[in-house]
N, C-alpha and C positions, 0 to 999 in steps of 0.2 A: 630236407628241412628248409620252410623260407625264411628269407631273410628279414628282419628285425626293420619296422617303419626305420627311415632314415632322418638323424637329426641335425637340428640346425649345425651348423658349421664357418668358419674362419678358415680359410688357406693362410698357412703359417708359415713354411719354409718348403724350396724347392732343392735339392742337391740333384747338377747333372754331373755322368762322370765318363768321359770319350776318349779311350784309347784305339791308339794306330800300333801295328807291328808290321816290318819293314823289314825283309829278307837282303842283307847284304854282300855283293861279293864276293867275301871272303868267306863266307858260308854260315855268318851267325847272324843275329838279329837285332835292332833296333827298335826297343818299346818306347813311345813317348804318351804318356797320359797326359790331361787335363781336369780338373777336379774345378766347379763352379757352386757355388752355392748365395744360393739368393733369397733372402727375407724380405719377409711384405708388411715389416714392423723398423722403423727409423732405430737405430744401434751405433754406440759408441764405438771406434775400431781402434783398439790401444796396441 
């Protein structure tokens, strides 16, 4: 089936989300995330 004309559009909001896991020593692990999120609209941050 094809796809549907594409229509006009706004970029709204980005979320990136980066984790690392880290085998330690001691035989267990170490996850650390990072969560970023970025709007392309000026917001109040209470």
């Amino acid at each position: 089936m094809p796809l549907s004309s594409p229509q006009p559009r706004e970029h709204f909001h980005t979320r990136t989300i980066d984790c690392k896991g880290y085998r330690r020593d001691d035989g267990l692990w170490d996850i650390e995330g990072h969560l970023e999120d970025n709007k392309s609209y000026g917001y109040e941050n209470n």
